[in-house]
Biopython code that builds the backbone (N, CA, C, O; Angstrom):
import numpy as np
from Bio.PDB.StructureBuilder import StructureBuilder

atoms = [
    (1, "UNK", "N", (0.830, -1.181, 0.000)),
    (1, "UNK", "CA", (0.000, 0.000, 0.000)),
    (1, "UNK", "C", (0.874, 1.245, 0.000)),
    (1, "UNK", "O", (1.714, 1.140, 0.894)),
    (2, "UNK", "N", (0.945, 1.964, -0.426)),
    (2, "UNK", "CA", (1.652, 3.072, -1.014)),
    (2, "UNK", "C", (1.050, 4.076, -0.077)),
    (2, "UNK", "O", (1.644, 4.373, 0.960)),
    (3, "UNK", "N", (-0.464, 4.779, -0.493)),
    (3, "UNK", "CA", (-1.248, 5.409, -0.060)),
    (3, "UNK", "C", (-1.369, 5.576, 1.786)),
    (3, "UNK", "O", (-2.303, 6.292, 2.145)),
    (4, "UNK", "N", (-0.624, 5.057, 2.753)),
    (4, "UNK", "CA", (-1.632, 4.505, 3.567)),
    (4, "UNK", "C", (-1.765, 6.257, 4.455)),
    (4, "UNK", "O", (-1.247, 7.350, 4.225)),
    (5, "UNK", "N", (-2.678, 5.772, 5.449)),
    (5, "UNK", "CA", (-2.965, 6.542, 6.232)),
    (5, "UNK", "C", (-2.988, 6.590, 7.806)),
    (5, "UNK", "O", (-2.817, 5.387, 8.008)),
    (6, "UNK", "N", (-3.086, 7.172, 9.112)),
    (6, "UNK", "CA", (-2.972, 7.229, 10.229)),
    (6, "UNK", "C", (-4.143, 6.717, 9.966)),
    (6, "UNK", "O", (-4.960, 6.976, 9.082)),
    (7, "UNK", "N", (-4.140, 5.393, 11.473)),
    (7, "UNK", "CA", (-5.506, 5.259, 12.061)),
    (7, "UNK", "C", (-6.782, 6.267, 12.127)),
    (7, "UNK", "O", (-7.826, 6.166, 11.482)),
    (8, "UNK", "N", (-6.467, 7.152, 12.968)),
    (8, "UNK", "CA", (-7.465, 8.291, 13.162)),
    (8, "UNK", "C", (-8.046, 8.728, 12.112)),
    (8, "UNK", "O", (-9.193, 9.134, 12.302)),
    (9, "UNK", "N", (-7.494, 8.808, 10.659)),
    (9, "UNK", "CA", (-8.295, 9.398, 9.316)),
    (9, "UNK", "C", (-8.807, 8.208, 8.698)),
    (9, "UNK", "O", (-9.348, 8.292, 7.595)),
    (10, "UNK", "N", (-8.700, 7.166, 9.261)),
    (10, "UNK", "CA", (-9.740, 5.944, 8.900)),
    (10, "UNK", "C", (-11.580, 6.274, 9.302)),
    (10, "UNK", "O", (-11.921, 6.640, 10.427)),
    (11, "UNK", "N", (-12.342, 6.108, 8.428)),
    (11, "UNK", "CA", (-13.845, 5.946, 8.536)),
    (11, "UNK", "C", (-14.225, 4.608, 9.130)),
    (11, "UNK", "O", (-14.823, 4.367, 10.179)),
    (12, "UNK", "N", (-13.708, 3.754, 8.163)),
    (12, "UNK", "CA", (-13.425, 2.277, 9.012)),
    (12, "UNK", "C", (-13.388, 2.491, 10.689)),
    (12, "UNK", "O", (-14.269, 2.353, 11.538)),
    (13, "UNK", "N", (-12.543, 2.729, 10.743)),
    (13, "UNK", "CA", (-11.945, 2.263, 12.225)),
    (13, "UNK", "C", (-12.977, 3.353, 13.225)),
    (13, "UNK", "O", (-13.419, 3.088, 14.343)),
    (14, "UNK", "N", (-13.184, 4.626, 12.435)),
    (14, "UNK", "CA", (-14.349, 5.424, 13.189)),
    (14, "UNK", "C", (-15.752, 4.814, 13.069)),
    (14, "UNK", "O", (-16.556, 5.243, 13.896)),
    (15, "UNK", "N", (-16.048, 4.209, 12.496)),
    (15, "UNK", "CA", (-17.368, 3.596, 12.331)),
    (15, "UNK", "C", (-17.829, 2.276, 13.135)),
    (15, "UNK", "O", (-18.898, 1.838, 13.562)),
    (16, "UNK", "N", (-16.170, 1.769, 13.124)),
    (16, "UNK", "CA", (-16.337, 0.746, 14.136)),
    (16, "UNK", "C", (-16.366, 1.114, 15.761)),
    (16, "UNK", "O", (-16.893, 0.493, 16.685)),
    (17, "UNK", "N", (-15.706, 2.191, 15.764)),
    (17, "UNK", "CA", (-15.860, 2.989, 17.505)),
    (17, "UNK", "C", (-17.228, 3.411, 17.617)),
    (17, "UNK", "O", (-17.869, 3.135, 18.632)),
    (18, "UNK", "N", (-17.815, 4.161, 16.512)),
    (18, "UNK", "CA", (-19.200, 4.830, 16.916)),
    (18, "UNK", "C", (-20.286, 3.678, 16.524)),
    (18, "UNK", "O", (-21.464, 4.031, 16.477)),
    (19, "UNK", "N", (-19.875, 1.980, 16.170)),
    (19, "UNK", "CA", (-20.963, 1.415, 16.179)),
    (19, "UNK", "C", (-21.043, 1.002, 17.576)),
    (19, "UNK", "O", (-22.020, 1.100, 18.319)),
    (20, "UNK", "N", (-19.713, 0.455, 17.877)),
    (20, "UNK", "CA", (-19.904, -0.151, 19.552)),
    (20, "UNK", "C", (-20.397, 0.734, 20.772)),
    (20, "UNK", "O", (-20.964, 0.294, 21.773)),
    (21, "UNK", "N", (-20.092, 2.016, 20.522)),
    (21, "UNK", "CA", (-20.479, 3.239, 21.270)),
    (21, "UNK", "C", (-22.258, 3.111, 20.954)),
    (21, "UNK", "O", (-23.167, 2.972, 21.772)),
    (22, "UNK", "N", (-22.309, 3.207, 19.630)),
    (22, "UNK", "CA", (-23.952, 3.055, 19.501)),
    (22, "UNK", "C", (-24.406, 1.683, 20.487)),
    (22, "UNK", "O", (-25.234, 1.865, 21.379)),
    (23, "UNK", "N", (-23.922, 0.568, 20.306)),
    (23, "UNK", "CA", (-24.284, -0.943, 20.675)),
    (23, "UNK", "C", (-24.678, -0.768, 22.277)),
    (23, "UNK", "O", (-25.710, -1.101, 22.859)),
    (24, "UNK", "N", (-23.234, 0.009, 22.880)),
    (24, "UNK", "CA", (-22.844, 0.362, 24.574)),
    (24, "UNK", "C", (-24.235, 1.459, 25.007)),
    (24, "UNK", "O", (-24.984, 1.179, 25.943)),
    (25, "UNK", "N", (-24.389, 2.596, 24.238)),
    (25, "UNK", "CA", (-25.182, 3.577, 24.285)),
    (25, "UNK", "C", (-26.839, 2.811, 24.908)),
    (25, "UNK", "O", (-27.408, 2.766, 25.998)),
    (26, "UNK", "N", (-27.124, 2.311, 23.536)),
    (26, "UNK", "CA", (-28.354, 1.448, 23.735)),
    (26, "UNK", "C", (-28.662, 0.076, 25.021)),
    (26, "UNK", "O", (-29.678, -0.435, 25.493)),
    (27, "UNK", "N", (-27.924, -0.021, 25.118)),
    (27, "UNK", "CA", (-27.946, -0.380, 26.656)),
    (27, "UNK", "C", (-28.357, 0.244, 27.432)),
    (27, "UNK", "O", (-29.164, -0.170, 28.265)),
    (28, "UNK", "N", (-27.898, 1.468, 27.375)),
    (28, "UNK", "CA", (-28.509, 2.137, 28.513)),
    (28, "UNK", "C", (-29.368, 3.746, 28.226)),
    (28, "UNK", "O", (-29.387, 4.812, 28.842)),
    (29, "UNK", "N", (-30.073, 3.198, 26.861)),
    (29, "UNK", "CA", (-31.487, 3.970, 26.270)),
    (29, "UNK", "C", (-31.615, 4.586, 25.185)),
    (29, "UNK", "O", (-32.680, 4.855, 24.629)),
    (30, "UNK", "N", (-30.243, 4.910, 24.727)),
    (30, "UNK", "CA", (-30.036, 5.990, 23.755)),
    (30, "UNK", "C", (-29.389, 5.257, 22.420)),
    (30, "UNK", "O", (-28.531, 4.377, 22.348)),
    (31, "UNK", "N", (-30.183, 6.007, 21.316)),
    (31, "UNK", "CA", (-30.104, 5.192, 20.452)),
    (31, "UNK", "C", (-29.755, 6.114, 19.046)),
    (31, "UNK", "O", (-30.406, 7.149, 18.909)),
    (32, "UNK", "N", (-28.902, 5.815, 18.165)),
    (32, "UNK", "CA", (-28.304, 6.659, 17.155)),
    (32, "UNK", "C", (-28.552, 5.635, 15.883)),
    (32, "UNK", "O", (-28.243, 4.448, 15.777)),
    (33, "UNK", "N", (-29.193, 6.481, 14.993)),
    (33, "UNK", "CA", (-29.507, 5.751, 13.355)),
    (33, "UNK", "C", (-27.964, 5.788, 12.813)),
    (33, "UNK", "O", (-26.995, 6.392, 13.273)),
    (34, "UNK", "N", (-28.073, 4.937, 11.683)),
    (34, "UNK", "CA", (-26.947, 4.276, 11.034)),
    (34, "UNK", "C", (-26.441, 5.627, 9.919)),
    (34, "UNK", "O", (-25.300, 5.777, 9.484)),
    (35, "UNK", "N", (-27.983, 6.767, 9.543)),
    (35, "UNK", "CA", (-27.194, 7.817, 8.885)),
    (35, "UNK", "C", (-26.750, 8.298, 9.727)),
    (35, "UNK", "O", (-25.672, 8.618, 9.227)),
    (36, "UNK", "N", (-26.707, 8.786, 11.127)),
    (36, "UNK", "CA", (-26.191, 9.473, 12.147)),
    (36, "UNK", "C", (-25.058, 9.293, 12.439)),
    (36, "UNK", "O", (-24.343, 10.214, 12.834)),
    (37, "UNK", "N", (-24.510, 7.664, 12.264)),
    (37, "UNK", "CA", (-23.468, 6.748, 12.749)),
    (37, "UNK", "C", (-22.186, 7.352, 11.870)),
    (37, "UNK", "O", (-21.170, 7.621, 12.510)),
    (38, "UNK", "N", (-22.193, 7.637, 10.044)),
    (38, "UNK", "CA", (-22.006, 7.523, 8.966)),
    (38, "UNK", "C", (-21.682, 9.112, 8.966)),
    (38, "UNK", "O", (-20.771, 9.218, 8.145)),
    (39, "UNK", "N", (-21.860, 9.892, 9.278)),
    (39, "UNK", "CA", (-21.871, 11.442, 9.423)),
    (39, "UNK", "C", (-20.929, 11.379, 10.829)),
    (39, "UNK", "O", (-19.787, 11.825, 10.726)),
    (40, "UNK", "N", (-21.263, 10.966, 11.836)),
    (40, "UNK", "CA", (-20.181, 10.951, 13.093)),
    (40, "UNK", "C", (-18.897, 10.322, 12.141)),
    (40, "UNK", "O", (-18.145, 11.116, 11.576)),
    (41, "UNK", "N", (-18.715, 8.960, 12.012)),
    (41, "UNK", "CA", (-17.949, 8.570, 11.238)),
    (41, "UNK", "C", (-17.118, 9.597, 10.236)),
    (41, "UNK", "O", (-15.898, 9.738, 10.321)),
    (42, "UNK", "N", (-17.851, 10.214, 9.386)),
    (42, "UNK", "CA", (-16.940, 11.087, 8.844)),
    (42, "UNK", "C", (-16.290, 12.308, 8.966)),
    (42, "UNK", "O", (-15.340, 12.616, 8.247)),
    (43, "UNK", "N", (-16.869, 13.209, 10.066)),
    (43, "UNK", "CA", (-16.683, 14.271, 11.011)),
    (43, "UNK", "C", (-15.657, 13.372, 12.370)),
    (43, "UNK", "O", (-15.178, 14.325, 12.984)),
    (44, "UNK", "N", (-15.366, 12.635, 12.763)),
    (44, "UNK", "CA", (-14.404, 11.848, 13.656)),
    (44, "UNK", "C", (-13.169, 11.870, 12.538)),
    (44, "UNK", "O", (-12.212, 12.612, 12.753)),
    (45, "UNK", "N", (-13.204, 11.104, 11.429)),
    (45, "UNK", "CA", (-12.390, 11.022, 10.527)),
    (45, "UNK", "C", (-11.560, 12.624, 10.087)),
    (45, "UNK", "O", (-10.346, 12.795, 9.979)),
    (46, "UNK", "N", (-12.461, 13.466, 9.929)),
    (46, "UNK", "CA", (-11.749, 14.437, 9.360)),
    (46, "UNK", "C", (-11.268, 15.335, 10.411)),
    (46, "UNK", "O", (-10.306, 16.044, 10.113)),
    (47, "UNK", "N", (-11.678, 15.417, 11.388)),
    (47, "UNK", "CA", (-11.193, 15.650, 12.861)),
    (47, "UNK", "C", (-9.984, 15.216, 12.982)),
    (47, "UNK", "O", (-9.147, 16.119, 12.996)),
    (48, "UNK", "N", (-9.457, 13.833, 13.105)),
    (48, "UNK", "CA", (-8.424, 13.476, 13.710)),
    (48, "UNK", "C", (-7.287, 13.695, 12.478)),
    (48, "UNK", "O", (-6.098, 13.722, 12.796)),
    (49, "UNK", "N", (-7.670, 13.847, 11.110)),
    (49, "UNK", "CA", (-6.832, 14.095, 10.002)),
    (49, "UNK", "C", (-6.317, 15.574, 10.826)),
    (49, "UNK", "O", (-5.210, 15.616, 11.362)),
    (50, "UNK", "N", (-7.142, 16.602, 10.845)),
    (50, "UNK", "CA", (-6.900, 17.348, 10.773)),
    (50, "UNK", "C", (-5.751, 17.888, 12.444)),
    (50, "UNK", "O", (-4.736, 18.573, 12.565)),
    (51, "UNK", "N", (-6.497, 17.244, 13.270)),
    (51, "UNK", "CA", (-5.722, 17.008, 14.723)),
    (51, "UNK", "C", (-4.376, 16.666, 14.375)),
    (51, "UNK", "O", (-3.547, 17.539, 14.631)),
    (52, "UNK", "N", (-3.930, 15.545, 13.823)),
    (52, "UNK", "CA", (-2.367, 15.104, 12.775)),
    (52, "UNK", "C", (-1.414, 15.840, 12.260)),
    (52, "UNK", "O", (-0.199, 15.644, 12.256)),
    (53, "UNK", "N", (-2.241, 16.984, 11.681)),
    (53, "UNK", "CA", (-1.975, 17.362, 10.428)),
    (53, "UNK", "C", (-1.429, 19.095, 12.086)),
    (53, "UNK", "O", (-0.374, 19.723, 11.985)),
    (54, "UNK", "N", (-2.139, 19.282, 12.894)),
    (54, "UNK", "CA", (-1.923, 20.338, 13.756)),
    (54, "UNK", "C", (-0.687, 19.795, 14.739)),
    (54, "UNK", "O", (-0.010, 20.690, 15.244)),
    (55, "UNK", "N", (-0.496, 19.073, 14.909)),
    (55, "UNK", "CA", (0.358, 18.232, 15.826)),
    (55, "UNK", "C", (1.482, 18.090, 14.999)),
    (55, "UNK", "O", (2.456, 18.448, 15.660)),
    (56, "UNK", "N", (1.802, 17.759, 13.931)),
    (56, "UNK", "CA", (2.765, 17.507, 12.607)),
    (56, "UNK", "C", (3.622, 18.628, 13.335)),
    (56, "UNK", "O", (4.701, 18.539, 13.921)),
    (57, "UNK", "N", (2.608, 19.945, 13.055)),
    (57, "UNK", "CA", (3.425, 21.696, 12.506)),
    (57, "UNK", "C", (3.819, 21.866, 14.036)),
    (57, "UNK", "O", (5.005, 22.085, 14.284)),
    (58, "UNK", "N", (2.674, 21.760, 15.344)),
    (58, "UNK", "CA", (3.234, 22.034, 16.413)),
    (58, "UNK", "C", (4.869, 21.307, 16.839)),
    (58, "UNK", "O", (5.764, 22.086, 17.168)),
    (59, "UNK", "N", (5.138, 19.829, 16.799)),
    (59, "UNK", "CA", (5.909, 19.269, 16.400)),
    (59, "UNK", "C", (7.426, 19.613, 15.731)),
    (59, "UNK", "O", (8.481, 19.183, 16.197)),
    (60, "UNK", "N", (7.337, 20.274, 14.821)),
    (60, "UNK", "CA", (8.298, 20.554, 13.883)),
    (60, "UNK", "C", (8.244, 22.025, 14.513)),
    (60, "UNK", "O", (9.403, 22.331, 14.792)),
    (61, "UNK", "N", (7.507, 22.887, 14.793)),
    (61, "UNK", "CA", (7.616, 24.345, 15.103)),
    (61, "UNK", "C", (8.880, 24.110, 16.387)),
    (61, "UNK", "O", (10.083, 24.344, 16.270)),
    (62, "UNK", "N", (8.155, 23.581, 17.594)),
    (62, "UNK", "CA", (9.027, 23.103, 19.074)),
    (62, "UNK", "C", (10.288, 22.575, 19.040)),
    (62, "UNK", "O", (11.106, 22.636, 19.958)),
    (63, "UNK", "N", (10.538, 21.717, 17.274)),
    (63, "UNK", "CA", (11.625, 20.721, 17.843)),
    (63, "UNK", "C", (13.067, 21.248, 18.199)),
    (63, "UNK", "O", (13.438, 22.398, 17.967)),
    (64, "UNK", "N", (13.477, 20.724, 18.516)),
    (64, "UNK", "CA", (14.972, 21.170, 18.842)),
    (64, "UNK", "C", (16.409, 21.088, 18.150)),
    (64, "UNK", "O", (17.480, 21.670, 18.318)),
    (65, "UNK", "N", (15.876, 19.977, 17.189)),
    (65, "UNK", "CA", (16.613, 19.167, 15.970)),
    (65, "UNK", "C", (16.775, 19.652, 14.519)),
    (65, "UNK", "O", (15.673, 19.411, 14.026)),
    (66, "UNK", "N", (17.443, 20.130, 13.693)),
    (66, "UNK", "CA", (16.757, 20.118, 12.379)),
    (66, "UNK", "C", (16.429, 18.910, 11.497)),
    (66, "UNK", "O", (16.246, 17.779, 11.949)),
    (67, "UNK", "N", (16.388, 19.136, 10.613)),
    (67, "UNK", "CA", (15.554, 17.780, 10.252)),
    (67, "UNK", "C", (16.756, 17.221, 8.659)),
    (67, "UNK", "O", (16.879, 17.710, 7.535)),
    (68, "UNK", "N", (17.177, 16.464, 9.090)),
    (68, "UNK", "CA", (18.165, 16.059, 8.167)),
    (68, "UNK", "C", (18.176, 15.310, 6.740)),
    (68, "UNK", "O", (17.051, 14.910, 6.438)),
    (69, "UNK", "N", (19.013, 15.070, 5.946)),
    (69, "UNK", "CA", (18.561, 14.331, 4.335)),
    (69, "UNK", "C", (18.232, 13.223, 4.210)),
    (69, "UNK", "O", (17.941, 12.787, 3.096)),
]
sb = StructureBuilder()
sb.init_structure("model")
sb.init_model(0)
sb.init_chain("A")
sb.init_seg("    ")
for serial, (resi, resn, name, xyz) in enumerate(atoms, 1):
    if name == "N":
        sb.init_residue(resn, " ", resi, " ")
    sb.init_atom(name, np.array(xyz, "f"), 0.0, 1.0, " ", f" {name:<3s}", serial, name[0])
structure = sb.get_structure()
């Protein structure tokens, strides 16, 4: 895979947190539709891209090192 990506900008892996969260939720009353699930899912996803992507620059702004060839 060439392409790949951080966990956190996975939909996958967010869809699987906000189904079990849905699964856990409903247990105890509260209950979220699958378009609801699918929209969290992709707002989680572009969240944590973007969280990455802020952490990267904070990161490189702080470091102490330069960054070599």
């Amino acid at each position: 895979m060439l392409n790949q990506k951080k966990w956190y900008e996975s939909k996958a892996v967010w869809g699987g947190i906000i189904s079990v969260a849905s699964i856990a939720g409903g247990a105890f009353g509260y209950t979220v539709s699958e378009g609801d699930q699918e929209q969290l899912a992709t707002a989680f996803a572009g969240a944590g891209a973007t969280f990455g992507a802020v952490l990267s620059i904070v990161g490189r702004i702080k470091a102490t090192h330069s960054i070599g060839r």
